[in-house]
LOVOFI-64064 format. One record per residue (C-alpha): x negated, z, y negated; residue in one letter. Coordinates in nm, 3 decimals. Layout:
BEGIN
<X: X	Z: Z	Y: Y	residuo: a>
...
! end
This chain:
BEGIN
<X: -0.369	Z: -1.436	Y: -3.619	residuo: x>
<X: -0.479	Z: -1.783	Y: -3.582	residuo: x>
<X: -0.612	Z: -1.891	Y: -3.177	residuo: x>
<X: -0.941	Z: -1.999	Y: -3.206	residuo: x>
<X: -1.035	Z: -2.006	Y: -2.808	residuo: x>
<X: -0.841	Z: -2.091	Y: -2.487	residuo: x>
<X: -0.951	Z: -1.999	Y: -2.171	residuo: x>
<X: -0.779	Z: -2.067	Y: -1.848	residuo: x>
<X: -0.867	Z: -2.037	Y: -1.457	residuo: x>
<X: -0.806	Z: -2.365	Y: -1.268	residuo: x>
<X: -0.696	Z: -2.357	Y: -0.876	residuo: x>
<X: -0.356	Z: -2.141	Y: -0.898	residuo: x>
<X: -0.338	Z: -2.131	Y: -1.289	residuo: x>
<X: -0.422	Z: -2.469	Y: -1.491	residuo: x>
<X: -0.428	Z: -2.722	Y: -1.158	residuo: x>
<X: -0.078	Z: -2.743	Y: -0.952	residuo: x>
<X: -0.077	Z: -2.656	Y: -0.566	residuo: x>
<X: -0.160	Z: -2.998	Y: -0.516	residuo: x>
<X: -0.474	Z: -2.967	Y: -0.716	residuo: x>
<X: -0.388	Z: -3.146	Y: -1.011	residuo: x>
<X: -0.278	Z: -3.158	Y: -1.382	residuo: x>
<X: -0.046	Z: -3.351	Y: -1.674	residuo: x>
<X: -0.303	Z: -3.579	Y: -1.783	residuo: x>
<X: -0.101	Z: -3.722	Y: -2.045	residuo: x>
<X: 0.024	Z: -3.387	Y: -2.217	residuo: x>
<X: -0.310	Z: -3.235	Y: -2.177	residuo: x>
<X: -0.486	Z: -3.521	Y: -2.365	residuo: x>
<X: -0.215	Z: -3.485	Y: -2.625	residuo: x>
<X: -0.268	Z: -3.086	Y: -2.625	residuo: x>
<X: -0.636	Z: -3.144	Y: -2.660	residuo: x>
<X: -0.649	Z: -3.393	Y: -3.000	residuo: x>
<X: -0.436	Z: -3.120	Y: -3.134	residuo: x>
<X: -0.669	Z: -2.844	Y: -3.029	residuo: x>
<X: -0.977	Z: -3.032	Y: -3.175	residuo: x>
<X: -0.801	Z: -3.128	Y: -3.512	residuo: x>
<X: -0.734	Z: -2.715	Y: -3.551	residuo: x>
<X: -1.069	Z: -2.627	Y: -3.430	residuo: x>
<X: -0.951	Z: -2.451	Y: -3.112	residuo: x>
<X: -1.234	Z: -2.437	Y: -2.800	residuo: x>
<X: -1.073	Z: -2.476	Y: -2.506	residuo: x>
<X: -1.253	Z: -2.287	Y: -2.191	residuo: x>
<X: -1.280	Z: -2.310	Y: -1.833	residuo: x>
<X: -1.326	Z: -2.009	Y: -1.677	residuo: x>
<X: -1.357	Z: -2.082	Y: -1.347	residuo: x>
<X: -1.462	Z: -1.919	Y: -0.972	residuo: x>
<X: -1.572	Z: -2.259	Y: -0.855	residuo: x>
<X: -1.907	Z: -2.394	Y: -0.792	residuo: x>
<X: -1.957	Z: -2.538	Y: -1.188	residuo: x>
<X: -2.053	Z: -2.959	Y: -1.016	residuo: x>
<X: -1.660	Z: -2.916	Y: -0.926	residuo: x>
<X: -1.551	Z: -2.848	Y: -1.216	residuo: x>
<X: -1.600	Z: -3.118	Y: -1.499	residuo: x>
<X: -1.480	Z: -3.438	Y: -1.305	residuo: x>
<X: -1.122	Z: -3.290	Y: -1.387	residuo: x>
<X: -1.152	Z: -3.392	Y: -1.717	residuo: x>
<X: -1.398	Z: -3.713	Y: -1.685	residuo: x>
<X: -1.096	Z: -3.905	Y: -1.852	residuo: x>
<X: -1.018	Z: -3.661	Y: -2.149	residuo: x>
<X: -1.137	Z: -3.654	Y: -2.507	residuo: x>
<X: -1.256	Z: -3.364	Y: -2.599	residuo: x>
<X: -1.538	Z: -3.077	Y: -2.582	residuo: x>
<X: -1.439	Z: -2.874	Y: -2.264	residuo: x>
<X: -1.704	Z: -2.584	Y: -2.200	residuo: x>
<X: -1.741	Z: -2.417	Y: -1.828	residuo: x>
<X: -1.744	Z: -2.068	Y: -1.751	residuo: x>
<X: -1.824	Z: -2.098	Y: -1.369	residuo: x>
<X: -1.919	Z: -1.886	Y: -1.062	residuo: x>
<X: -1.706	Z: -1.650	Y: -1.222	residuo: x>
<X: -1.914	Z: -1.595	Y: -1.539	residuo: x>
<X: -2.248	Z: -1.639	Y: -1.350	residuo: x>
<X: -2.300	Z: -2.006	Y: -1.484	residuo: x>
<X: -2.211	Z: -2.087	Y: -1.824	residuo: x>
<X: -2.216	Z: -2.481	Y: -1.971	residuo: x>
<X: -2.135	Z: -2.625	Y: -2.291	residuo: x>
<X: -2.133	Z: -2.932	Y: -2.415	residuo: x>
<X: -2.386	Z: -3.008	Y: -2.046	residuo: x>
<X: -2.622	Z: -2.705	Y: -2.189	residuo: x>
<X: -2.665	Z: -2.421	Y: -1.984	residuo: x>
<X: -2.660	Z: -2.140	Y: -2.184	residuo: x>
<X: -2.638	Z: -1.843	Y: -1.948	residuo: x>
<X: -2.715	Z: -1.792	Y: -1.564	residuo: x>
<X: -2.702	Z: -1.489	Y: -1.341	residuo: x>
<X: -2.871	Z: -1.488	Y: -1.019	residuo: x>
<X: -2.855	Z: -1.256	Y: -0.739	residuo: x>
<X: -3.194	Z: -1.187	Y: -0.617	residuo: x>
<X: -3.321	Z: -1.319	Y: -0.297	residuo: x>
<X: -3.368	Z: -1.004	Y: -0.106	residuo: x>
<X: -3.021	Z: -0.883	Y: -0.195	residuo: x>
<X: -2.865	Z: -1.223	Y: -0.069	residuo: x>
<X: -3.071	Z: -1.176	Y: 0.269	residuo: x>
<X: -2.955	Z: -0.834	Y: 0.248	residuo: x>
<X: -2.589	Z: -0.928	Y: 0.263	residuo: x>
<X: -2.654	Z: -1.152	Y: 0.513	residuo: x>
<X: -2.827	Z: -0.905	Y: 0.775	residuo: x>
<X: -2.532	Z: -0.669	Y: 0.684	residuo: x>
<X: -2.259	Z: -0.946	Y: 0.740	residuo: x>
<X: -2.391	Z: -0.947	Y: 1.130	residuo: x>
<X: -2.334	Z: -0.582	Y: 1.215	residuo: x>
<X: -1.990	Z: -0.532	Y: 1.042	residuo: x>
<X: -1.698	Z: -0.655	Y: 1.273	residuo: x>
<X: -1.495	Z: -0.678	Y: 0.914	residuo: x>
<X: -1.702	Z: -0.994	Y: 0.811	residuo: x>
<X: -1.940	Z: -1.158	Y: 1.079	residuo: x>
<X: -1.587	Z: -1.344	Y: 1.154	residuo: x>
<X: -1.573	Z: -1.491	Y: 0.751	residuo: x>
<X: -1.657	Z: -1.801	Y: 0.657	residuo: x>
<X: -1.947	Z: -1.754	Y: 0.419	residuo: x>
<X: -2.064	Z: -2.043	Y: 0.127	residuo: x>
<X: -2.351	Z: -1.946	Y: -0.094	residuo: x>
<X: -2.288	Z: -2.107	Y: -0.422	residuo: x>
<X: -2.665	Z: -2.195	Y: -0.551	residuo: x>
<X: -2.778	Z: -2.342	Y: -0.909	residuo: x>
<X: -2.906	Z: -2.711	Y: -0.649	residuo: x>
<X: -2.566	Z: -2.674	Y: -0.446	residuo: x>
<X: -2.349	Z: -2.469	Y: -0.211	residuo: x>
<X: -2.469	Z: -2.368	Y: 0.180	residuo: x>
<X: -2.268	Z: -2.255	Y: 0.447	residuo: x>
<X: -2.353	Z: -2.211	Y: 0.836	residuo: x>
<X: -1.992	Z: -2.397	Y: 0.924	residuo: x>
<X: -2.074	Z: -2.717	Y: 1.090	residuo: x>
<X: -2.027	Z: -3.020	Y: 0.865	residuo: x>
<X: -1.786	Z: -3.179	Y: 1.164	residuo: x>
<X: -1.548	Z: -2.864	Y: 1.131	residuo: x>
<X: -1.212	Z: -2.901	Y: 0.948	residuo: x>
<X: -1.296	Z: -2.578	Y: 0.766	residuo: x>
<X: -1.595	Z: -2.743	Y: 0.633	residuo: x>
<X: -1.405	Z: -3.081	Y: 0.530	residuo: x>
<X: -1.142	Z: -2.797	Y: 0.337	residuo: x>
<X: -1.420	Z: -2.641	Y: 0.151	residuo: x>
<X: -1.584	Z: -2.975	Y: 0.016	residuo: x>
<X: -1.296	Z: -2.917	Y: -0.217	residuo: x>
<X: -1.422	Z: -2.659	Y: -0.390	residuo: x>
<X: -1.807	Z: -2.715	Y: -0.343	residuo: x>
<X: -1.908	Z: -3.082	Y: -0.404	residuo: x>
<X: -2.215	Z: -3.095	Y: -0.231	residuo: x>
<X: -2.181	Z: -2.869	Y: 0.030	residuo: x>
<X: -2.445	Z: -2.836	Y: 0.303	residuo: x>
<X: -2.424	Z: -2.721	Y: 0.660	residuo: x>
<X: -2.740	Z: -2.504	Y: 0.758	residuo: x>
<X: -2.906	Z: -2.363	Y: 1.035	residuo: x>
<X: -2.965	Z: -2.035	Y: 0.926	residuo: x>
<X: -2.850	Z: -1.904	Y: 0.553	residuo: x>
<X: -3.192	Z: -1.692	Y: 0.553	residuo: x>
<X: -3.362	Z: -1.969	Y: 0.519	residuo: x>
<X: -3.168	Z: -2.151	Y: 0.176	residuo: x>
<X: -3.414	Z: -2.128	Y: -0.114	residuo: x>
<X: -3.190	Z: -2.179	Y: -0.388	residuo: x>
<X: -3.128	Z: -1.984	Y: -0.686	residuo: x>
<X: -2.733	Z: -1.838	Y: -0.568	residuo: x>
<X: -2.482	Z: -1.738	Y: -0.793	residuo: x>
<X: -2.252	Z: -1.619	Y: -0.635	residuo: x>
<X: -2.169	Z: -1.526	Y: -0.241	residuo: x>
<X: -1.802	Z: -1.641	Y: -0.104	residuo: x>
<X: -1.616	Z: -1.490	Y: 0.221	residuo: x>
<X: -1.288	Z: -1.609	Y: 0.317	residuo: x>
<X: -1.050	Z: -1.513	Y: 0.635	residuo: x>
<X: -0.739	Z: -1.654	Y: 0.753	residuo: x>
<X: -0.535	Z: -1.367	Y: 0.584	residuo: x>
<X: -0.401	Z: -1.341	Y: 0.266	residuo: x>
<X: -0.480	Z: -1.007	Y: 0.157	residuo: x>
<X: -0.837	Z: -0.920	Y: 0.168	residuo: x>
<X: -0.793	Z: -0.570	Y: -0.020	residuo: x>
<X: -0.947	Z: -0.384	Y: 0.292	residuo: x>
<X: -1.225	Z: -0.604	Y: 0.273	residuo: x>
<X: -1.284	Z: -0.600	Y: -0.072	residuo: x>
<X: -1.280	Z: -0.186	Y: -0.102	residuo: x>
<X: -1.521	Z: -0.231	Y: 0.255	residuo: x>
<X: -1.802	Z: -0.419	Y: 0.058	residuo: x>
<X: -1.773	Z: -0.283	Y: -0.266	residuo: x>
<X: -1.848	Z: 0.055	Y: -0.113	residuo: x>
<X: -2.124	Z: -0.102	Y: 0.056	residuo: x>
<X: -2.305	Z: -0.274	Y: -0.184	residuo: x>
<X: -2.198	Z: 0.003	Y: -0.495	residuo: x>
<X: -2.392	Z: -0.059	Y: -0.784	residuo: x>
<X: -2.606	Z: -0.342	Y: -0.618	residuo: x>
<X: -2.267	Z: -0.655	Y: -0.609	residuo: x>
<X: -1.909	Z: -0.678	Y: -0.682	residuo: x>
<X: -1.688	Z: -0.878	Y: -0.455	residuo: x>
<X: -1.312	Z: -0.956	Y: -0.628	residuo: x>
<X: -1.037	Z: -1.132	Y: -0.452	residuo: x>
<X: -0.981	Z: -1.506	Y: -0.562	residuo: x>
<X: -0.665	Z: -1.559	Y: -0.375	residuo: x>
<X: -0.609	Z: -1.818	Y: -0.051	residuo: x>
<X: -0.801	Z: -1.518	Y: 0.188	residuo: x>
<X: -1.143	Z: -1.519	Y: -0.038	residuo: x>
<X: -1.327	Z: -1.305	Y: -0.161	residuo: x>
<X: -1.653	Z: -1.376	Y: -0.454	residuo: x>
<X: -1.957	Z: -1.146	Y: -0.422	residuo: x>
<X: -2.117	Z: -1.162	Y: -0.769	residuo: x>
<X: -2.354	Z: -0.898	Y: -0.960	residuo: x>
<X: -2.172	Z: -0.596	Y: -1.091	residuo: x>
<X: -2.178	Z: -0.699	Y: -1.445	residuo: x>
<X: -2.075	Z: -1.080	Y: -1.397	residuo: x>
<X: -1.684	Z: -1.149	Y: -1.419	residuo: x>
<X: -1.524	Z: -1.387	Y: -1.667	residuo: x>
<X: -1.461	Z: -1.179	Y: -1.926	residuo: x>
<X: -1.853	Z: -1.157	Y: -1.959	residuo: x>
<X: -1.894	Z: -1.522	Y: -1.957	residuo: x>
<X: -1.574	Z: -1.535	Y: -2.245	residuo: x>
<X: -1.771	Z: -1.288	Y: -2.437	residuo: x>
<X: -2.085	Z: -1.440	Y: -2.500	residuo: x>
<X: -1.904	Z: -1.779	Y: -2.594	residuo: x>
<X: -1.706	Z: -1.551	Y: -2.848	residuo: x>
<X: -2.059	Z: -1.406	Y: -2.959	residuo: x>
<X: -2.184	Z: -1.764	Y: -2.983	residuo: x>
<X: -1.888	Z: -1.910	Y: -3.207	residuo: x>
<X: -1.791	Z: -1.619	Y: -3.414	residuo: x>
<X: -1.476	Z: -1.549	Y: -3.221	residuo: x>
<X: -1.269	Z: -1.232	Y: -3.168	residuo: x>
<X: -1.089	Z: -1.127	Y: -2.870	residuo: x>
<X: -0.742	Z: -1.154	Y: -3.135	residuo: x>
<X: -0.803	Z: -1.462	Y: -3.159	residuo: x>
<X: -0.841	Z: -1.560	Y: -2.805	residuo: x>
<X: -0.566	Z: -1.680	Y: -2.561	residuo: x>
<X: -0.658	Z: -1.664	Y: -2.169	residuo: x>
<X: -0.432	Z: -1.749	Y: -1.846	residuo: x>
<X: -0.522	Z: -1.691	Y: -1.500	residuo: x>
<X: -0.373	Z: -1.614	Y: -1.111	residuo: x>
<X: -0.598	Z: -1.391	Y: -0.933	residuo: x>
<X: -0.796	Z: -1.031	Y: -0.958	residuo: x>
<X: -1.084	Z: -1.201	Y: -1.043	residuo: x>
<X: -0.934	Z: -1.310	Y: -1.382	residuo: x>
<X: -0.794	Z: -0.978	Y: -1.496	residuo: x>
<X: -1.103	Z: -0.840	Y: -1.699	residuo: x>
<X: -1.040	Z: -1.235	Y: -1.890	residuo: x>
<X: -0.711	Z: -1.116	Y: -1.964	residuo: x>
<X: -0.769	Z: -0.782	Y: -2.068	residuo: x>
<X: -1.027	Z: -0.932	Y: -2.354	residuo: x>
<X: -0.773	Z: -1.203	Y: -2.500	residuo: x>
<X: -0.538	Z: -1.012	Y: -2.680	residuo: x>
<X: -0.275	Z: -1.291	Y: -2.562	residuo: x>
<X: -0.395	Z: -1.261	Y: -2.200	residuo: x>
<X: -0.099	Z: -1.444	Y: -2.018	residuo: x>
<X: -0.058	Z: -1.424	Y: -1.589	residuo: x>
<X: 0.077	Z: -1.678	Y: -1.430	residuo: x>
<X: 0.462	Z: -1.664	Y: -1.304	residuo: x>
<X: 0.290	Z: -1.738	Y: -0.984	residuo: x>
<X: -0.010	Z: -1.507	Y: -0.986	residuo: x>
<X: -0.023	Z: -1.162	Y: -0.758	residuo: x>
<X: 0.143	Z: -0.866	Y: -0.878	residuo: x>
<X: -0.174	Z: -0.710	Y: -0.953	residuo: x>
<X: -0.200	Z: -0.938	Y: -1.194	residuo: x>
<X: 0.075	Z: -0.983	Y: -1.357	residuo: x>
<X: 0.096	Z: -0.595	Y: -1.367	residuo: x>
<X: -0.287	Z: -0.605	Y: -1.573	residuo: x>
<X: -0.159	Z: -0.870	Y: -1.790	residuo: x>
<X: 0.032	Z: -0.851	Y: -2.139	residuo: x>
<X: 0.221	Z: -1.165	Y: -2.064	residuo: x>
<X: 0.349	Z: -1.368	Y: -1.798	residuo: x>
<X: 0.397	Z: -1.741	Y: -1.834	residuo: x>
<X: 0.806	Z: -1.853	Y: -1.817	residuo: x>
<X: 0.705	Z: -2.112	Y: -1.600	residuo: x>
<X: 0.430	Z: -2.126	Y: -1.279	residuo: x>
<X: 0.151	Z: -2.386	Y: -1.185	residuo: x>
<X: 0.359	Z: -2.663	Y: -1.052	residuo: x>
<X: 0.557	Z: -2.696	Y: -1.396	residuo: x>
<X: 0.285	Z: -2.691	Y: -1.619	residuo: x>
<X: 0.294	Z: -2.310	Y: -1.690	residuo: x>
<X: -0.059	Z: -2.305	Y: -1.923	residuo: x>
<X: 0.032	Z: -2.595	Y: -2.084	residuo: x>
<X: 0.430	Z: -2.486	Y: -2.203	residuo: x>
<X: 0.247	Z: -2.190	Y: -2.354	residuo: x>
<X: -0.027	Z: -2.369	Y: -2.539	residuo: x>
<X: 0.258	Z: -2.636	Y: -2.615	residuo: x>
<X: 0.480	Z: -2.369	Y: -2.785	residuo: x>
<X: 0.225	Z: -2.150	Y: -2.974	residuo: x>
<X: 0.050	Z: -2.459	Y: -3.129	residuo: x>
<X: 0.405	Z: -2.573	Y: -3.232	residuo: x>
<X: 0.498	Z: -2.249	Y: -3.385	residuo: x>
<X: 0.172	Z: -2.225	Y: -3.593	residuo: x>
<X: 0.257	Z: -2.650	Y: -3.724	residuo: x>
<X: 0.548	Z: -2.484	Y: -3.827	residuo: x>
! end
C-alpha cells in the first residue's frame, strides 16, 4: 500500500549527534513527498518553539507533533493541546522534595508561554538545556510558574533511568506517565498523551490509515509511534528496547542519514 504519512522523532533519529540534518537531500526528499501527496510529521519530545527553525529553509508543509503528543501544530494551527492540571504539577513538585530518587534531577516544565526550570541561568546545565527549550527561564520557585505545562522533564547524569521511571510511574499510577527519552531524561506527561496519540488524530484529520503510515524513532518514548505505522522502523542506533518493539530497523544510524536512506529507497521503489 501506498505511504501517505511520515513521521519521525528528531534528537537521536532524524538530527545527527551533532544536532543536524542533509539539507540538500531532505529538500529534494520533500518536493518529492509533496508532488505524491505524502505529509511528512514531526513527532517530537521537544518543547514545540524548538522545533520548526529546523526547517525555516525548506519548502514544504511540515506539521509538529510536540511535547510528546501534548501539543499538536499544523500548518502554525494548533489543533490539539493537553495540559496537566495545576494542582497535579504542584503535586509533583512537593513529591520531588521528599524522594531522594529525584530532588537531585534537573527538572524543566515545558509550558504552552515557555519552559521553567529552578537551575540558575549562569549554570552550564542551564546553557545545555537552551538547546532543547528556546526560551528557557530560571525561577525562584517552580510553585509559583503560572503557565499552562505540557509536559514535566527530569534528567540525571546516568544513562539508564529505568529505576526511576518504574519509581514514578508507580507513584503517580493513573494520575501521569513518565517514559525515558534517552541522554538520562525522563518526560512526565498525562497517561493518555504519547505520540502515537498525537499521529492518530492527524490520521483522523486526513483520512489516513496506520498501513499507510511510515514512522522512525530512537527512544521508549517513540515505541507506541511505531507500533501504529505498520512500517514502524527503529533506528540502528536506538536502545534495544526499541529496536526489540519495532518491525524494522534502519540499515544505517543517525549520523549517515538513517531516516532519510529509508524514505530515499521506498519512494524510489514506488517511481518504479
Amino acid at each position: 500500500m501506498t505511504i501517505k504519512l511520515i513521521a519521525t522523532d528528531m534528537d537521536g533519529t532524524f538530527l545527527d549527534d551533532d544536532g543536524h540534518y542533509n539539507h540538500l537531500r531532505f529538500q529534494q526528499l520533500m518536493t518529492q513527498m509533496t508532488q505524491r501527496g505524502i505529509r511528512f510529521v514531526v513527532a517530537s519530545g521537544n518543547h514545540y518553539p524548538h522545533l520548526p527553525p529546523y526547517f525555516q529553509d525548506i519548502k514544504g508543509d511540515i506539521t509538529y507533533v510536540s511535547e510528546n503528543g501534548a501539543y499538536i501544530v499544523d500548518e502554525k494551527i494548533v489543533l490539539s493541546e493537553d495540559v496537566i492540571a495545576p494542582d497535579l504539577v504542584k503535586k509533583v513538585l512537593s513529591w520531588r522534595e521528599n524522594d531522594a530518587m529525584f530532588k537531585p534531577a534537573w527538572l524543566i516544565l515545558s509550558g504552552r508561554q515557555g519552559a521553567y526550570t529552578e537551575m540558575p541561568a549562569s549554570s552550564q546545565r542551564f546553557a545545555r538545556s537552551q538547546y532543547f527549550y528556546n526560551n528557557l527561564t530560571s525561577v525562584l520557585n517552580l510553585n509559583d510558574v503560572k503557565d499552562d505545562i505540557f509536559k514535566l522533564d527530569f534528567t540525571w547524569l546516568n544513562a539508564d533511568v529505568s529505576a526511576q521511571e518504574q519509581r514514578f510511574n508507580t507513584a503517580f499510577a493513573g494520575q501521569l506517565r513518565a517514559t525515558s527519552s534517552g541522554l538520562g531524561g525522563l518526560d512526565v506527561i498525562l497517561p493518555h498523551v504519547n505520540k502515537a496519540y498525537g499521529l492518530k488524530k492527524l490520521q483522523q484529520k486526513w483520512g489516513i490509515s496506520a498501513a499507510e503510515t511510515m514512522a522512525f524513532g530512537d527512544n521508549a518514548n517513540d515505541i507506541e509511534m511505531l507500533h501504529l505505522a505498520k512500517f514502524g522502523y527503529a533506528m540502528a542506533n536506538a536502545t534495544q528496547r526499541t529496536q526489540t518493539a519495532a518491525a524494522n530497523v534502519t540499515k544505517l544510524d543517525n549520523n549517515h542519514d538513517g531516516v532519510l536512506d529509508v524514505i530515499a529507497d521506498h519512494l524510489n521503489r514506488e517511481a518504479n
